[in-house]
C-alpha positions in Angstrom: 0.0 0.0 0.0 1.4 3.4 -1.6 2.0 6.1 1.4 4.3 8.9 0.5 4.9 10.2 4.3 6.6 13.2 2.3 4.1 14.2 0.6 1.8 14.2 3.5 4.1 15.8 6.2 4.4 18.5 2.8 0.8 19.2 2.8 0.6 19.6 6.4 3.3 22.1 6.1 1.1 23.9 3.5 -2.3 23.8 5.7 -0.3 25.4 8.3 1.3 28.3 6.1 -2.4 28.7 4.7 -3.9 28.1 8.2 -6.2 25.4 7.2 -7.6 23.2 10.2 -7.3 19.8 10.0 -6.6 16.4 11.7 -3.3 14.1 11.2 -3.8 10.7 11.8 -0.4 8.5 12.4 -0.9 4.2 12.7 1.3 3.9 16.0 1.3 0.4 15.9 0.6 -2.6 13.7 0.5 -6.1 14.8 -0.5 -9.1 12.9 -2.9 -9.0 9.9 -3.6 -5.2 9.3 -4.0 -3.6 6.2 -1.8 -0.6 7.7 1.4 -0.1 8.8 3.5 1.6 11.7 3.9 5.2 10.3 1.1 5.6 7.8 -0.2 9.1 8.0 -3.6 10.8 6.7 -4.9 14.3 6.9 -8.6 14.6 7.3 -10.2 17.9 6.5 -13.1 19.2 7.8 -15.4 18.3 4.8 -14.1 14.8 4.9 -11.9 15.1 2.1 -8.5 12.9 2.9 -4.5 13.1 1.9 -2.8 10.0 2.5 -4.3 6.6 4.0 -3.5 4.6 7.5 -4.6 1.3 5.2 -7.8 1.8 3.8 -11.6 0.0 4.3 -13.5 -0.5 7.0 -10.3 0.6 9.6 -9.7 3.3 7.6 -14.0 4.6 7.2 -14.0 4.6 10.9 -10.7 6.3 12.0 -12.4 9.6 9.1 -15.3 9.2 11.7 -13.2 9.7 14.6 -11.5 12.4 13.0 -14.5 14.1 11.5 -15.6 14.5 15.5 -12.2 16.0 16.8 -13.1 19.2 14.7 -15.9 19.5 17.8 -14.0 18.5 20.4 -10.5 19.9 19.3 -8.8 17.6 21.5 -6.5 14.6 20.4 -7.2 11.1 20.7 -5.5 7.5 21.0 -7.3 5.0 18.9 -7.3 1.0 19.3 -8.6 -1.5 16.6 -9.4 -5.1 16.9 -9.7 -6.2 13.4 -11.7 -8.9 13.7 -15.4 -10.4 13.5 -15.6 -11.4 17.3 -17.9 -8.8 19.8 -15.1 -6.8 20.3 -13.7 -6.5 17.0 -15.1 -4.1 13.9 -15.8 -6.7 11.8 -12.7 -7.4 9.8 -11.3 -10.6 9.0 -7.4 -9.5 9.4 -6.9 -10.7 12.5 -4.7 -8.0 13.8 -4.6 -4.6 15.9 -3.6 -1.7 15.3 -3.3 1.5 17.3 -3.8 5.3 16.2 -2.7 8.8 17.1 -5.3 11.8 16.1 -3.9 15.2 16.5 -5.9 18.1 15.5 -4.3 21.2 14.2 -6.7 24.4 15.2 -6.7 27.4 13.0 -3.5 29.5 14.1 -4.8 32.8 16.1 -5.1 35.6 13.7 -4.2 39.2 14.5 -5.2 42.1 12.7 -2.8 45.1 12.7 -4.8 48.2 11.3 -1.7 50.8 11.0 1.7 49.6 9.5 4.1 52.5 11.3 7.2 52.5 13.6 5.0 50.3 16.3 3.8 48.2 13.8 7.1 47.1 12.9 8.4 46.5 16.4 5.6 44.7 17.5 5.3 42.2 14.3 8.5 39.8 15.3 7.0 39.4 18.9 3.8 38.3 17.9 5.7 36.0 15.3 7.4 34.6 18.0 4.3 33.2 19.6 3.2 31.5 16.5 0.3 34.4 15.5 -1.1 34.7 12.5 -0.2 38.3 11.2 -2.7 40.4 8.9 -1.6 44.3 8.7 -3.7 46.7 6.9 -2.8 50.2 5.8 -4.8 52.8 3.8 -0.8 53.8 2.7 0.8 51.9 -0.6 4.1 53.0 0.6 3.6 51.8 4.4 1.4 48.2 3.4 5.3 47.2 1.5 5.6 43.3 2.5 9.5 44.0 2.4 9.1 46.7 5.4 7.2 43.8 7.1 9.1 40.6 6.0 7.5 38.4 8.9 4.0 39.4 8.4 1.8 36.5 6.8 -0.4 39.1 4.8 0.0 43.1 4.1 -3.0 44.7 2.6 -3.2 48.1 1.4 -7.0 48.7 1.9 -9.3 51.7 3.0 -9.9 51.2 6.5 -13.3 51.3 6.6 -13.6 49.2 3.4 -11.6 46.7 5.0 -13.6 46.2 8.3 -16.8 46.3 6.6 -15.9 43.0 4.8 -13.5 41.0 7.5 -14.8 38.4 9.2 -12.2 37.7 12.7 -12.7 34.1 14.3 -13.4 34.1 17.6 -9.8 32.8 18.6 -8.5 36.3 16.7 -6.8 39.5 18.0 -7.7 43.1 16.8 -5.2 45.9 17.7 -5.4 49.1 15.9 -3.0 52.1 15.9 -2.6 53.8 12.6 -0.9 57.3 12.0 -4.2 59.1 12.8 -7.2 59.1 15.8 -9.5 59.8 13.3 -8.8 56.3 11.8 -8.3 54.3 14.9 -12.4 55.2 16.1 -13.7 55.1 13.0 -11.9 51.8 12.5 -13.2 51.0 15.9 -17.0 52.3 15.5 -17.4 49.7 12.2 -15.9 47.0 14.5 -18.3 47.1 16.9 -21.1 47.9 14.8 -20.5 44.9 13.5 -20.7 42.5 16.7 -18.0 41.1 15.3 -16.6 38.1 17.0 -12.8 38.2 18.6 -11.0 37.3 22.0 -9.1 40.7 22.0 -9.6 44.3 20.8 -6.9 47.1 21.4 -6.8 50.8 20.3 -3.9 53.4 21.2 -5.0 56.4 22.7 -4.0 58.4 25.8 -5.8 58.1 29.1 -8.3 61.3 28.0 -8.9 60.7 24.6 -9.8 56.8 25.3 -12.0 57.7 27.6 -13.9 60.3 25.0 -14.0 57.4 22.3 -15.4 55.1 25.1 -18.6 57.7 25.8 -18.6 58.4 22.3 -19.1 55.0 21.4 -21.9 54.3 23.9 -23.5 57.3 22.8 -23.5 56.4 19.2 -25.5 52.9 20.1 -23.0 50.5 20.8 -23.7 47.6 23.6 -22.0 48.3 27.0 -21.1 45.3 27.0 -18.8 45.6 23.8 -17.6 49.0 25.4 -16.2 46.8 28.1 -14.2 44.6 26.3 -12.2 47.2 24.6 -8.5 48.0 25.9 -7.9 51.4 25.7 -5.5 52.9 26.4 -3.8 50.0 24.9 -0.6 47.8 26.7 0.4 47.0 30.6 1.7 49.5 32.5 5.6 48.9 31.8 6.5 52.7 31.6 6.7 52.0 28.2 8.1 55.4 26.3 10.1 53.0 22.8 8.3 51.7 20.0 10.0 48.4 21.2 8.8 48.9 24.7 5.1 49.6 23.5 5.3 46.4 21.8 6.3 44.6 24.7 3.3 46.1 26.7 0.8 45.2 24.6 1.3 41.7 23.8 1.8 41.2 28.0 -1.8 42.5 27.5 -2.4 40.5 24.8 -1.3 37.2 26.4 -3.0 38.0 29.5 -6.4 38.3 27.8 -5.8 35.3 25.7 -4.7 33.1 29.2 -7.9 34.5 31.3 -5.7 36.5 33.7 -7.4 39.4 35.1 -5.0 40.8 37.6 -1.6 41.4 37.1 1.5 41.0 40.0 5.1 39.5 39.9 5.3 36.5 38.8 7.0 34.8 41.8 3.4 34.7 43.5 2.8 31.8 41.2 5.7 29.9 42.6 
């Protein structure tokens, strides 16, 4: 039976560049009479669609199944087959077992960066760092340049408003928005939440005063209290931050925080 584990640790590479979900299946083990092997990989796709095989048939019908379901659960799995006709079997005459490994790969976390200045550019290797998704839009040809952001998976040169009227964030996604002018950053932020758009984190640079004015303005243009809430503004941790690089620093700390459900910030050495 033709596997070429190349070819399919190739096309995981690719769903991952692409940030495609999907499910790797790996035959741990094979003993006796299997139609698979130890090392036979598969990717399953959400639609069902396949790349590679662990052996084909029944084993291989039911081990799709399995995977079909992690796409729910998002959680790996350990699989055991007895591949015979007996109670306890699933009614295959091979006479072997075989044991399985289902890891699901999730959608990598997305982050849109409206504004592609100085801060922009300090704070795109962090976030690369931590295996984010990077999206960074600019109404500015000469500032959306892929070369001035090398590690940034997409650079779009849109209109602002354009942009947020058609995006569609996953709820594992990031927003943080800090272009080159306060009119952009609310309005940027108004068609956001206008939207009810769907996201674990939204950011917007401002100082101390004039977040607090886009805050009122916000809930006195019609938008949900609740959505006011959620937004961090002034963005970052308090790290007297005064450097781009600094800035950067302070808001992925905020970032992370949101992302790992932590709602009060001290030293660390009270979690030791």
């Amino acid at each position: 039976m033709k596997n070429n584990f190349n070819e399919i640790i190739m096309q995981a590479a690719e769903n991952l560049q692409n940030n495609k979900i999907f499910v790797m299946a790996t035959v741990l083990e094979s003993i006796g009479g299997t139609p698979c092997r130890s090392g036979f990989k598969m990717i399953v796709f959400p639609d069902g669609s396949t790349k590679g095989t662990v052996g084909g048939g029944l084993i291989e019908k039911k081990v799709i199944a399995h995977c079909i379901k992690l796409f729910d659960t998002q959680k790996n799995e350990f699989l055991e087959f007895e591949l015979t006709e007996a109670e306890s079997g699933i009614g295959m005459q091979c006479g072997g077992n075989a044991r399985l490994f289902l890891e699901f790969f999730p959608p990598a976390r997305t982050i849109y960066l409206f504004g592609a200045g100085h801060l922009c550019q300090s704070i795109v290797p962090i976030l690369k760092s931590l295996s984010f998704h990077i999206v960074v839009i600019d109404n500015r040809a000469e500032y959306a340049d892929s070369q001035r952001l090398p590690q940034a998976d997409s650079v779009i040169c849109r209109d602002y408003i354009r942009y947020t009227a058609e995006f569609t964030p996953a709820p594992q996604d990031a927003i943080i928005i800090f272009t080159h002018a306060h009119t952009n950053d609310y309005s940027i932020l108004f068609s956001i939440c206008q939207r009810q758009l769907s996201y674990t984190y939204i950011g917007m640079i401002a100082s101390h005063q004039k977040a607090a004015q886009n805050l009122q303005k916000l809930l006195e243009q019609g938008i949900k209290p609740q959505t006011v809430e959620n937004i961090h503004t002034p963005i970052g941790l308090n790290i007297a931050k005064t450097t781009t690089q600094e800035i950067a620093i302070s808001i992925t700390a905020e970032l992370l925080a949101t992302y790992n459900n932590i709602t009060t910030i001290h030293p660390l050495s009270k979690n030791l």
